[in-house]
Residue frames as a rotation matrix with the C-alpha (Angstrom) as fourth column:
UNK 1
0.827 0.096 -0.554 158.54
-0.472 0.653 -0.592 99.78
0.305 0.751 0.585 40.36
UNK 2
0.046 -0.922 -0.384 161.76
-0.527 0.304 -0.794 99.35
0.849 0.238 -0.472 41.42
UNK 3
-0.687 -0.138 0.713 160.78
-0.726 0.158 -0.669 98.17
-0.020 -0.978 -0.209 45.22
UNK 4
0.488 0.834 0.255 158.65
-0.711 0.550 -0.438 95.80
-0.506 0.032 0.862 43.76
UNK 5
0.676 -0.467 -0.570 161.05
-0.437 0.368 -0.820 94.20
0.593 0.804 0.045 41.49
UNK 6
-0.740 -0.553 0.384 163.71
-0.572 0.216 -0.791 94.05
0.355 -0.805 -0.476 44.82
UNK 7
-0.007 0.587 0.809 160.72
-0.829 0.449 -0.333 92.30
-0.559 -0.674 0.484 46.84
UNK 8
0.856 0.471 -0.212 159.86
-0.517 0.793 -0.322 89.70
0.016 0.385 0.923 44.13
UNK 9
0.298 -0.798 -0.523 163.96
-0.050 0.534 -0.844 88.76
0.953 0.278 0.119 44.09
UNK 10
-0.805 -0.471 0.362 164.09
-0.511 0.240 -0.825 88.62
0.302 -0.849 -0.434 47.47
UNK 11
0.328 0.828 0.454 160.84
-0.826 0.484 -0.287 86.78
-0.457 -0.281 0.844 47.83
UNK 12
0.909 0.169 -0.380 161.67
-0.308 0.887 -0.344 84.24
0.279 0.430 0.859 45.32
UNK 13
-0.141 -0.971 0.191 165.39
-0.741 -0.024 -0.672 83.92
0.657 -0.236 -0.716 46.78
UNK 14
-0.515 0.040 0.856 163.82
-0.851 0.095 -0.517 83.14
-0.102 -0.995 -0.015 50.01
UNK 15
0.226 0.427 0.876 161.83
-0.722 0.677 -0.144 80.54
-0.654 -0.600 0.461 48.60
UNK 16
0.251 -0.788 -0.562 164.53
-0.680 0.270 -0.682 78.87
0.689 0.553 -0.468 46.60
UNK 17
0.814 0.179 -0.553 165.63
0.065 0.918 0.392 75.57
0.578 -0.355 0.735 47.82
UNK 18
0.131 -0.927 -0.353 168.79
0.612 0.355 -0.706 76.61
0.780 -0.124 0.614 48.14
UNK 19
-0.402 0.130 0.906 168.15
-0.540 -0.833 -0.120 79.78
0.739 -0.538 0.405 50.41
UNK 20
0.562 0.803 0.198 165.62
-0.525 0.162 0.836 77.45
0.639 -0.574 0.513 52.02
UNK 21
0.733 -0.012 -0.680 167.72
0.234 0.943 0.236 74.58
0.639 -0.333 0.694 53.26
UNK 22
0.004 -0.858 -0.513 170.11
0.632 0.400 -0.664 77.18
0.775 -0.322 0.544 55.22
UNK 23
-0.307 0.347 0.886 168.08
-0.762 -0.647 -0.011 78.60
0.570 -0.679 0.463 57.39
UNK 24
-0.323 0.169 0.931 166.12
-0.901 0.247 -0.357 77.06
-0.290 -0.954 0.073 60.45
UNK 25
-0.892 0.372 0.259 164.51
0.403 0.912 0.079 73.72
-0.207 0.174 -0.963 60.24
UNK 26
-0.001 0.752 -0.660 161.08
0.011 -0.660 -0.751 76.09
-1.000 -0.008 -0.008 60.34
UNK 27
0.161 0.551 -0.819 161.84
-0.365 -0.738 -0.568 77.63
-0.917 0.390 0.082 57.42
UNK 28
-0.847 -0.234 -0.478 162.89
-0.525 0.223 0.821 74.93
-0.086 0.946 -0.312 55.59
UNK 29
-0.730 0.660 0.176 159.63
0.440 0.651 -0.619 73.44
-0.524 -0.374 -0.765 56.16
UNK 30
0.284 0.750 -0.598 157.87
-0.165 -0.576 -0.801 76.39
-0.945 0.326 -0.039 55.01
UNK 31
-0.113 -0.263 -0.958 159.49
-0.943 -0.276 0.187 76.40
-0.314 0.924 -0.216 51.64
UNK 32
-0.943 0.114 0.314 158.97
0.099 0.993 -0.063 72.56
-0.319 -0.029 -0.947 51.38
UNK 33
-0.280 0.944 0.173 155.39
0.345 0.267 -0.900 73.03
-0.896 -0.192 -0.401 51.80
UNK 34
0.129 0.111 -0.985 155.50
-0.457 -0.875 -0.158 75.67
-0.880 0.471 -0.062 49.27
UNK 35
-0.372 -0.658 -0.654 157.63
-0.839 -0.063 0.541 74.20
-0.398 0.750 -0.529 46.83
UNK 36
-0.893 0.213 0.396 155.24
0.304 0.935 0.183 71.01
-0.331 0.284 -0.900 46.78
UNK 37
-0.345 0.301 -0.889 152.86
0.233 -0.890 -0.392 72.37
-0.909 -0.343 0.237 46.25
UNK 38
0.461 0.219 -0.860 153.65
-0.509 -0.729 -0.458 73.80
-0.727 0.649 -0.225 42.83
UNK 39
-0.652 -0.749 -0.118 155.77
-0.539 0.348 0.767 71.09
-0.533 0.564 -0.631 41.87
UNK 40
0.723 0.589 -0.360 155.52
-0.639 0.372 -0.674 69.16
-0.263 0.717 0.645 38.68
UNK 41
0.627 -0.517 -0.583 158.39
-0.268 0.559 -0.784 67.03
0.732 0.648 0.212 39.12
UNK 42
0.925 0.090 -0.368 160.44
0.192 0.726 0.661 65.53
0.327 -0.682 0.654 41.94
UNK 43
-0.111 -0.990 0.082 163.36
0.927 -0.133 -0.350 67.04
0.357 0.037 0.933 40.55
UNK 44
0.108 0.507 0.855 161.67
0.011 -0.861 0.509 70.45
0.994 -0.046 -0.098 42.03
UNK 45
0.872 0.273 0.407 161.44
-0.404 -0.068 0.912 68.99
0.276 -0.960 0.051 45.56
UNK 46
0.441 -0.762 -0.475 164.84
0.861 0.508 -0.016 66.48
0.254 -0.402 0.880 46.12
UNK 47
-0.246 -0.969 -0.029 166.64
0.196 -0.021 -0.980 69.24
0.949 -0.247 0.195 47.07
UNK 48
-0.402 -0.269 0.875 165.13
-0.789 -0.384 -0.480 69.63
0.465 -0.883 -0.058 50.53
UNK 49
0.960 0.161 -0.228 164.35
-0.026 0.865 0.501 65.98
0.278 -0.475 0.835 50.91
UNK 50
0.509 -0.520 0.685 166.82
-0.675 0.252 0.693 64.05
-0.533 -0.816 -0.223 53.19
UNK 51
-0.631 -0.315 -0.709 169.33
-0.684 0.658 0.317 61.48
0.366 0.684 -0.631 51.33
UNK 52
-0.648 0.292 0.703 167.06
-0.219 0.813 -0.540 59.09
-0.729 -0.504 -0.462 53.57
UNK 53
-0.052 0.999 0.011 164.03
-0.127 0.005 -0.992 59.98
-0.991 -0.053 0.127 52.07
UNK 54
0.239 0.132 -0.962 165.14
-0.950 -0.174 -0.260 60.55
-0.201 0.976 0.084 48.57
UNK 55
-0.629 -0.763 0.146 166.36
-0.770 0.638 0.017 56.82
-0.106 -0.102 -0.989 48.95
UNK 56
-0.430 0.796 0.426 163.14
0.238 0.555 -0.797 55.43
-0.871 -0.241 -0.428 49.89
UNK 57
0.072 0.369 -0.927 161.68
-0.567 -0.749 -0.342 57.47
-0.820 0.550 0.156 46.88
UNK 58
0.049 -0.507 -0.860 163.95
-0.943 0.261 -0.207 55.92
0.330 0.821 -0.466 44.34
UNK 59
-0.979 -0.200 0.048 163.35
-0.204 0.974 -0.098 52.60
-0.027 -0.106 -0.994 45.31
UNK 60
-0.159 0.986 0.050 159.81
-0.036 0.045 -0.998 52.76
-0.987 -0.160 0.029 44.36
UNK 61
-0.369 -0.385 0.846 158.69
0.908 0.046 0.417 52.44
-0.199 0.922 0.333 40.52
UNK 62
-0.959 -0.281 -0.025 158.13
0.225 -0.815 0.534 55.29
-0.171 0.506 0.845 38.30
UNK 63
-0.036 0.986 -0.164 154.26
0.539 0.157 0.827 54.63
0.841 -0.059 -0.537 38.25
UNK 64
0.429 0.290 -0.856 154.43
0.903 -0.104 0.417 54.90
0.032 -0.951 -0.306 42.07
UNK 65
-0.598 -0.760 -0.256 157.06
0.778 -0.627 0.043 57.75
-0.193 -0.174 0.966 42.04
UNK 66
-0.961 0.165 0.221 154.41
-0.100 -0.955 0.279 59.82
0.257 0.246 0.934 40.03
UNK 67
0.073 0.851 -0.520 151.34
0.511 0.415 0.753 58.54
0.856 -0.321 -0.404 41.67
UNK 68
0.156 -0.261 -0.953 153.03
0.985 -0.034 0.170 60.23
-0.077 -0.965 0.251 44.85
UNK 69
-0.823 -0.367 -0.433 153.81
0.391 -0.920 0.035 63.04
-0.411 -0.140 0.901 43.83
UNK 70
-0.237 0.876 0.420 150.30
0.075 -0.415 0.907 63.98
0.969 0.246 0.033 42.35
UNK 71
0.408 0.567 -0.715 149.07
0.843 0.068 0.534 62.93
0.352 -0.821 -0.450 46.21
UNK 72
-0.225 -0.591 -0.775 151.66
0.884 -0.458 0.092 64.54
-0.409 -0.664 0.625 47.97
UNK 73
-0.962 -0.255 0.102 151.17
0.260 -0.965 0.044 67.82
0.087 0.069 0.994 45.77
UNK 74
-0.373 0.902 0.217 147.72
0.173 -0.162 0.971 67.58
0.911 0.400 -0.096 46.07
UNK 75
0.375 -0.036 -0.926 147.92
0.915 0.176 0.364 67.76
0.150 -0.984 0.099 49.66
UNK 76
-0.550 -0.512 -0.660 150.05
0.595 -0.795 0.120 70.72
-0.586 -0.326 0.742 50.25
UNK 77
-0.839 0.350 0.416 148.01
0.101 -0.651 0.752 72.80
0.535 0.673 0.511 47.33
UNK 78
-0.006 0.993 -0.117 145.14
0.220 0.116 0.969 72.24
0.976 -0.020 -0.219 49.67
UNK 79
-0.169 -0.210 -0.963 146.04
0.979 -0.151 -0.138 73.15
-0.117 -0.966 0.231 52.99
UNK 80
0.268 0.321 0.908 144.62
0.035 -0.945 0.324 76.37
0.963 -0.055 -0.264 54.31
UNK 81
0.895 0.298 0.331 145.86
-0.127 -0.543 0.830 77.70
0.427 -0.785 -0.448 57.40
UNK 82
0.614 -0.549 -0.567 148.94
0.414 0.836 -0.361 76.32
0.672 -0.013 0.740 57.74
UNK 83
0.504 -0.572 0.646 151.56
-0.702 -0.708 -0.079 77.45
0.503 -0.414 -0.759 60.42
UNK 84
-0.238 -0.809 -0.538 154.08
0.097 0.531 -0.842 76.28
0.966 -0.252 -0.048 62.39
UNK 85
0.819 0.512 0.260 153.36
-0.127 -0.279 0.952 75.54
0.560 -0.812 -0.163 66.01
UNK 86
0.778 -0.474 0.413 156.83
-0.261 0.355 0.898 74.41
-0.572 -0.806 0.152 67.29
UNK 87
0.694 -0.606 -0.388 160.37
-0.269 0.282 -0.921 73.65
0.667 0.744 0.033 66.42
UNK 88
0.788 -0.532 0.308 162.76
-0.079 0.410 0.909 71.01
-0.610 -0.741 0.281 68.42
UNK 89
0.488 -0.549 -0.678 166.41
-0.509 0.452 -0.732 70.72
0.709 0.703 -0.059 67.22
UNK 90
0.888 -0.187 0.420 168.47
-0.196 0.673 0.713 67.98
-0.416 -0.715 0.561 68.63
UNK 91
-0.034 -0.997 0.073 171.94
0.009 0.073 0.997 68.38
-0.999 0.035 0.007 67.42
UNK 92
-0.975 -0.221 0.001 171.94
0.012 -0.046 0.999 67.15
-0.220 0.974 0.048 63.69
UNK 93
-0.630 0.773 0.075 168.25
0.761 0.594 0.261 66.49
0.157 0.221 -0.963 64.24
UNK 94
-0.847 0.507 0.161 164.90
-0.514 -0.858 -0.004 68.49
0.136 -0.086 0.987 64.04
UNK 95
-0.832 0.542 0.121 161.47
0.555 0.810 0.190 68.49
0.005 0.226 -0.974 64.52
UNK 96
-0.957 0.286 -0.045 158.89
-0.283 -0.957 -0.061 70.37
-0.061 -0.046 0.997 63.34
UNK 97
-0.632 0.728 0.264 155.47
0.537 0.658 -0.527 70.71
-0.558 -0.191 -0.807 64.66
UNK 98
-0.871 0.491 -0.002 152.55
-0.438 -0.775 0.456 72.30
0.222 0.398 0.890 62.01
UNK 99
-0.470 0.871 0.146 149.02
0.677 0.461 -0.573 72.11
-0.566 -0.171 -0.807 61.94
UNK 100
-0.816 0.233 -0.529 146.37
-0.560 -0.548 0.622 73.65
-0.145 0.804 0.577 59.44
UNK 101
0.272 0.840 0.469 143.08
-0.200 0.527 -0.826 72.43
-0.941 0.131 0.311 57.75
UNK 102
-0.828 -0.556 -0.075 142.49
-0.411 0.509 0.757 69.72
-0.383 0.657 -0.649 55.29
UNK 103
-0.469 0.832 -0.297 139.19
0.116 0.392 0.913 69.30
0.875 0.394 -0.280 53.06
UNK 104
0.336 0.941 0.050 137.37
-0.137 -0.003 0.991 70.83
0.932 -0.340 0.128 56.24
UNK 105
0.922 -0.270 -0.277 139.11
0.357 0.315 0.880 69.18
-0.150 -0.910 0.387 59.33
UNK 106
0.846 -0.527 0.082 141.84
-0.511 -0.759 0.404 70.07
-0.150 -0.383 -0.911 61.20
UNK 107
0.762 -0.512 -0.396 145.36
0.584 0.807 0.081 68.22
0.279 -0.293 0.915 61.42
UNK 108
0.748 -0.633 0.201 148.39
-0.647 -0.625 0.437 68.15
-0.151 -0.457 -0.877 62.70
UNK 109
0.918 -0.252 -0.307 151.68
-0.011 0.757 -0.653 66.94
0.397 0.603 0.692 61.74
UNK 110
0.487 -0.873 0.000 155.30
-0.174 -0.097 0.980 65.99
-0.856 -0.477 -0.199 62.76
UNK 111
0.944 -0.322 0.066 157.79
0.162 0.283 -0.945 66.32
0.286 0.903 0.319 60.21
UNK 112
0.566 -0.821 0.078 161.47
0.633 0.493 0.596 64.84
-0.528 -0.288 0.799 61.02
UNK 113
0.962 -0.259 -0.087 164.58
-0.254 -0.726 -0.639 67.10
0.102 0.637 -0.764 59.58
UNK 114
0.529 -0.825 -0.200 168.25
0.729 0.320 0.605 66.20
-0.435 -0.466 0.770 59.42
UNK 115
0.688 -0.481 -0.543 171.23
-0.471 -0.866 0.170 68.64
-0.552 0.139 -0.822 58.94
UNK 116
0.502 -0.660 0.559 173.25
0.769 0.637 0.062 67.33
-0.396 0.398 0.827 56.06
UNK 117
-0.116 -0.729 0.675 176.08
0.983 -0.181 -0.026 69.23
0.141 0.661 0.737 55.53
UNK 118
-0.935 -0.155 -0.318 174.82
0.206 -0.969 -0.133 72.79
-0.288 -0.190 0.939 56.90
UNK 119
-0.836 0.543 0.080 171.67
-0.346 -0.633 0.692 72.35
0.427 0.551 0.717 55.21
UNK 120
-0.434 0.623 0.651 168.39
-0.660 0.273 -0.700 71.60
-0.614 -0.733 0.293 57.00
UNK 121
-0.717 0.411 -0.563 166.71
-0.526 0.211 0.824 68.98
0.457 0.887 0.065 54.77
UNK 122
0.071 0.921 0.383 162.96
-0.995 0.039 0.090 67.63
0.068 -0.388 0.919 55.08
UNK 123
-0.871 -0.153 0.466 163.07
-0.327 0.889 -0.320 63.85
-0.365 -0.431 -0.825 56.88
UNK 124
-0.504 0.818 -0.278 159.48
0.796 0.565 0.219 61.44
0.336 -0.111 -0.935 57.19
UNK 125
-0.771 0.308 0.557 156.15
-0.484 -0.852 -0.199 63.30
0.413 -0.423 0.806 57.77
UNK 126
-0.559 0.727 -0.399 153.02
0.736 0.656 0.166 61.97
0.382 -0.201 -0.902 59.80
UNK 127
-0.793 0.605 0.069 150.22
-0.464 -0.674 0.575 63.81
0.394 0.424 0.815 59.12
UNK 128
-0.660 0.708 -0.251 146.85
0.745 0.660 -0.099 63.08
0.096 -0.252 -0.963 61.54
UNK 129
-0.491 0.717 0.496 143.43
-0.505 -0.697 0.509 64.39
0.710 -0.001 0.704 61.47
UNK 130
-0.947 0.228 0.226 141.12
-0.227 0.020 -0.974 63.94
-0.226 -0.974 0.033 64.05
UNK 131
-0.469 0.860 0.201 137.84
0.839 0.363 0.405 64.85
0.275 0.359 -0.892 62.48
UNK 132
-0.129 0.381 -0.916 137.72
0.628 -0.683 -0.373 68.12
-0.767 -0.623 -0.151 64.16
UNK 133
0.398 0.564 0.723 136.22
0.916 -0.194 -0.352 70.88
-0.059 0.802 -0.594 61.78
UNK 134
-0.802 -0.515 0.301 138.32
0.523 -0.850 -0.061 74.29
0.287 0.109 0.952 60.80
């Protein structure tokens, strides 16, 4: 009981924004992916967006703001297979490459990271499919 109790607080630690955003660009990706996912509020994901990104966000209305975030979590709640295939940093900069299946087909994606302050936060993602089947 007790080594189960230790695992779930160190599981959920690890996928804690804050745990997340000071580790690799990788793994702040994973916990991104994660944390959309499950979210039900924006205020769930900003901390491992980018000030860029949370900028662009907030300059969108509140319709659109939650129109996006239904997509966006609907997206990530659906991915099966997901994984990381690659990770480039470039001083303050990152890039991570994933790929996984979506509704059947494959994709792959590039998703931009800056280091703000020590912490890896998630940048712009582009997200193509091909048509190939999983």
């Amino acid at each position: 009981m007790f080594r189960k109790s230790i695992s779930t607080v160190v599981l959920l630690a690890a996928l804690s924004p804050a745990f997340a955003g000071s580790q690799t660009p990788s793994a702040t990706v994973q916990a991104y992916i994660k944390t959309v996912a499950a979210a039900t509020s924006w205020d769930q994901i900003t901390p491992l967006m980018s000030t860029e990104v949370i900028a662009e966000m907030k300059s969108v209305s509140a319709d659109q703001q939650k129109a996006l975030l239904g997509f966006f979590t609907g997206i990530r709640a659906e991915q099966q297979n997901f994984r990381i295939v690659s990770e480039e940093i470039n001083g303050d900069r990152a890039t991570v490459q994933t790929a996984g299946c979506l509704d059947g087909d494959t994709f792959e994606e590039t998703i931009s990271l800056a280091n703000e302050g020590g912490t890896w936060k998630v940048g712009k993602a582009h997200m193509n499919q091909d048509g190939s089947k999983c």
